[in-house]
N, C-alpha and C positions, 0 to 999 in steps of 0.2 A: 424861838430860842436857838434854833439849827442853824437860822442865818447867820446868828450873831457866833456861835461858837465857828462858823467854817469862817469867818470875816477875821475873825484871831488869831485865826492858826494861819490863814494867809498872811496878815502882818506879823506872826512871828517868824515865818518863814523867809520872808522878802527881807526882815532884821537880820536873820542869819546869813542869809545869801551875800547880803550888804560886808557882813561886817568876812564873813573868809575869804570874799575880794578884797577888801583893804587888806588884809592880814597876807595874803597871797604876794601882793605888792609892796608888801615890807619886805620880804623876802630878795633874798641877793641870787646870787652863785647855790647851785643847786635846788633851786626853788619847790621843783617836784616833791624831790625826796624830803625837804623838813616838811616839806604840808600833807604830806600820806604819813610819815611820820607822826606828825602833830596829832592826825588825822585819828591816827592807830592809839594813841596815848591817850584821847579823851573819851575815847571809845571803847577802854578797858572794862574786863567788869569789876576788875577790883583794884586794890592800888598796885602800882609801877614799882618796883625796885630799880631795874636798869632799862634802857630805854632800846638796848641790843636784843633783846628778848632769849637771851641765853641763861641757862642755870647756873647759878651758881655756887 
């Protein structure tokens, strides 16, 4: 059963990896900062109001 769970999480890994290359290569002018951006936004632990991460 340990095979099959590490065999998963490697194909789900290798899906992610796939898909923030594509997503990286959408990207224009500034590329870096939307995808650490991006990056910081899905990565929140709760929901986003503003994407500057200033109080408001």
């Amino acid at each position: 059963m340990r095979v099959l769970q590490r065999a998963c999480e490697q194909n789900a890994f290798a899906e992610l990896s796939r898909f923030r290359t594509a997503f990286y290569g959408c990207l224009s002018a500034r590329a870096d900062a939307f995808f650490e951006l991006t990056d910081a936004l899905l990565c929140a632990d709760g929901p986003v109001k503003t994407p500057s991460g200033g109080s408001c």
